[in-house]
N, C-alpha and C positions, 0 to 999 in steps of 0.2 A: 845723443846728449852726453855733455863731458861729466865725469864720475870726477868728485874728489874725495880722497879719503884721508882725513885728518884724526888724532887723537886729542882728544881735549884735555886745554892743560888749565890748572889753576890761574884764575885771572881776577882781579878786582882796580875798579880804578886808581888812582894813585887821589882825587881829591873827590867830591861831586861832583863838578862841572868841567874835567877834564873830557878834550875836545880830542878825536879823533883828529892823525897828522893826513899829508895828502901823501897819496901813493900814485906812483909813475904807471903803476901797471895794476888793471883789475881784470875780475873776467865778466869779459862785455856776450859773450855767447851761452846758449842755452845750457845750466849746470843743475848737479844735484850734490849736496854735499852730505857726506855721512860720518857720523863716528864712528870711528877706526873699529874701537873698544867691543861696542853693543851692535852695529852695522844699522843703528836707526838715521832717521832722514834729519837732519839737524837745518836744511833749507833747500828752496827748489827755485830757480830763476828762470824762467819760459819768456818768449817773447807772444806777446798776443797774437792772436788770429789773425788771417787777413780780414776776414769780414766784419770786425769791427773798427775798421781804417777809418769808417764815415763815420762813427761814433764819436773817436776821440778826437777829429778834428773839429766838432761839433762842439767837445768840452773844451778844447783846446780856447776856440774863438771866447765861448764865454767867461770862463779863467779869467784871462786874459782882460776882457774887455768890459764885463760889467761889475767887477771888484776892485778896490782903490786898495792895493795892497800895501804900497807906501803908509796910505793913512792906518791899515792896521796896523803896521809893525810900530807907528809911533804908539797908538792906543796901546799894545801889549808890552811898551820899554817897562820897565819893572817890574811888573803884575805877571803871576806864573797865570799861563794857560790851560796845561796840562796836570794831568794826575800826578805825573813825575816832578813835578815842580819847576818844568820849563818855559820858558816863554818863547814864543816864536811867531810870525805870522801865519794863521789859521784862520781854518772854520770850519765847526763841528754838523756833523748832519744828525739822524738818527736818533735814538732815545736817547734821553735825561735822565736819572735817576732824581728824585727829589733833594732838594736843598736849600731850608729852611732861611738861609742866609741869602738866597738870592731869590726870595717868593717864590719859590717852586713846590708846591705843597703835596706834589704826586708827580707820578713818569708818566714824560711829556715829548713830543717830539721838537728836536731842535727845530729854533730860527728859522733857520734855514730850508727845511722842510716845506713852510709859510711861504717866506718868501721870496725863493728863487724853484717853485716847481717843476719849473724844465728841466734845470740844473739837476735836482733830486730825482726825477725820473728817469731822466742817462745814468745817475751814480749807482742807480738800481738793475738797470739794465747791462751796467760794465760789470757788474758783480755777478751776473746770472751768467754772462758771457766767460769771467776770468773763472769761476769756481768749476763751471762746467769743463774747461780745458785742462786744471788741475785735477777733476775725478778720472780723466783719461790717463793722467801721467802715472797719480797715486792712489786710485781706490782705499786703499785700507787705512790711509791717513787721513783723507777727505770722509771717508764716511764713520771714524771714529768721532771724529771735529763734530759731526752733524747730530750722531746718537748724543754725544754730548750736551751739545747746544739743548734742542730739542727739549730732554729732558728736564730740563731746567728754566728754560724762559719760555712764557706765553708766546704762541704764535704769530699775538699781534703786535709786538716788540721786533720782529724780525724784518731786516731790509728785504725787498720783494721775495721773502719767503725762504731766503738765506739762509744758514745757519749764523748769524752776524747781527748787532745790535746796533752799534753805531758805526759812526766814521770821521776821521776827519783828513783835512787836504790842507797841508803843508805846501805856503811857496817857498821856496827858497831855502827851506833851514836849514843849515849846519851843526845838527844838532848833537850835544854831548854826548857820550857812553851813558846808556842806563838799559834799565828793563822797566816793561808794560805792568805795572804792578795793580794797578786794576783791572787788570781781565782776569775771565771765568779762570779758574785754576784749568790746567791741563788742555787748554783752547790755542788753535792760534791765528795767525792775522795774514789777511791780504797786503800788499801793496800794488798798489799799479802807477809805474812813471810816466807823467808827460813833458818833456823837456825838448828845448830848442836853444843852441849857442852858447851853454852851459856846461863846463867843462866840471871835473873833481864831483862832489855830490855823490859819492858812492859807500857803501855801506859795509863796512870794520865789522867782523864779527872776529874778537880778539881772542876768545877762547880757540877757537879752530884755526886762526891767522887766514885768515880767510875774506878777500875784499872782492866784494859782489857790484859790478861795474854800474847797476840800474841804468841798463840805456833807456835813450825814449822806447814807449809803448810798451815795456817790462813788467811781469807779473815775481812778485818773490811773494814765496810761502812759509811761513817760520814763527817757529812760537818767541814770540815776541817778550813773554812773561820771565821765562826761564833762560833764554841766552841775550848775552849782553850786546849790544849794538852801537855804535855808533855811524855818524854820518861824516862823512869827511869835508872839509872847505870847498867852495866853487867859485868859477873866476868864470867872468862872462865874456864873452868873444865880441859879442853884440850888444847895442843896446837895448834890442829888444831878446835877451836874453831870460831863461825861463827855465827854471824846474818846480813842478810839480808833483807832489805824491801824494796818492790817497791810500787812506791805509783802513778798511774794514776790520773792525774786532768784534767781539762778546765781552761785555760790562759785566762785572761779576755782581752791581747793586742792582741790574734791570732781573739778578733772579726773584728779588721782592716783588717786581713787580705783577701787578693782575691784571685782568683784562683791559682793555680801552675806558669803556664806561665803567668798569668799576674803580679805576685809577681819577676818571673823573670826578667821579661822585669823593673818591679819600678826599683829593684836593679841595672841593668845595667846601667841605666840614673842617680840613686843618686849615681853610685859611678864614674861616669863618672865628673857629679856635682861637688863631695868630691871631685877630680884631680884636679880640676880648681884652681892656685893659688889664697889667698883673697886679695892681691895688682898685680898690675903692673906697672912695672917701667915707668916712666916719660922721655921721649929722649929730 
């Protein structure tokens, strides 16, 4: 595995929605990247296993073919998607935290969980697969990650027993420099790439100068929270051109949360609450 060893230099965007440029050259091979300074792991890019080949071409087909991506990306023009205040075409797996403004009156599993189960059950099983490959490369970073987790969110909040809360899978996006400003403090996040005919889509990390080439079937490991990232532009080859990334984290508001049924039972009472008119009439 190729070692890079950077020093980290002071870095902030120049706007908020400043975009990552395209770079001619990234590194498309297995890396680990370190700080110079401290000698800690600053990200780690592995290529998956072979024996999950039939997995992700499995996700690949339904990606692909049973989501009208087009018509997200018009539903999300305006409206931020994310925590970060971006908008993109997505879709979130995984726990919810509650939010009053969208009837959610306790943590709940996304959408998506309901109604694409197949889907959900591969996204669980590519995580048991990618995290297991990662405690081979890094033990002491994966099982920091996990005492972490653990200690902090109910068991039944976790993707197939992960240390990981939600997810979500990005087509295409080209997204700005920012940080995961909702995840657990001191946690950090999977990505796994599934891409065909799509070229650029690789990932700035501008503090280290450091561009992480995400081929298909790519696993990067990186705290997501604390280093800044950006995604770079892509230009498609083909029409039936494609990148996808799912990106695994730890929600810092699923630490609120409680069990299943007692997360049930809050919701039933705060939306019983929310029913209650806030005046009542004077006779």
């Amino acid at each position: 595995m190729k070692i890079i060893e950077r020093t980290a230099k002071e870095w902030q965007p120049t706007g908020r929605r400043e975009s990552a440029p395209m770079f001619a050259e990234a590194e498309q091979e297995d890396c680990v990247v370190i700080d110079k300074a401290n000698q800690q792991i600053v990200a780690i890019q592995i290529q998956l296993s072979d024996d999950t080949f039939d997995l992700t071409q499995q996700m690949k087909r339904i990606l692909r073919h049973d989501f009208s991506w087009e018509k997200i990306v018009k539903q999300e023009l305006g409206r931020p998607a994310r925590l970060s205040g971006i908008a993109s075409a997505n879709k979130v797996f995984g726990t919810l935290e509650p939010n009053r403004l969208r009837q959610r009156f306790g943590c709940k599993s996304a959408a998506l969980d309901r109604d694409a189960p197949e889907l959900r059950a591969l996204l669980g099983q590519l995580l048991v697969s990618s995290y297991k490959q990662l405690e081979t490369i890094e033990p002491h970073r994966t099982k920091d990650h996990q005492q972490l987790i653990e200690s902090k969110i109910h068991p039944d909040w976790l993707i197939a027993g992960m240390p990981f809360t939600s997810g979500i899978i990005n087509y295409s996006a080209a997204l700005p420099y920012h940080r995961d400003s909702g995840n657990v403090l001191g946690s950090w996040s999977v990505m796994v790439a599934l891409r065909k005919h799509m070229s650029g889509g690789q990932l700035h990390l501008p503090e280290y100068d450091v561009v992480l080439g995400v081929p298909d079937r790519s696993i990067i490991f990186f705290n997501g929270q604390s280093t800044w990232h950006g995604v770079t532009p892509m230009v498609a080859a083909k029409k039936d051109a494609y990148r996808f990334t799912i990106v695994y984290y730890a929600k810092r508001k699923i630490c609120d949360c409680l069990s299943i049924a007692e997360e049930q039972h809050r919701a039933a009472v705060n939306a019983m609450h929310s029913a209650q008119p806030l005046f009542t009439e004077k006779h």
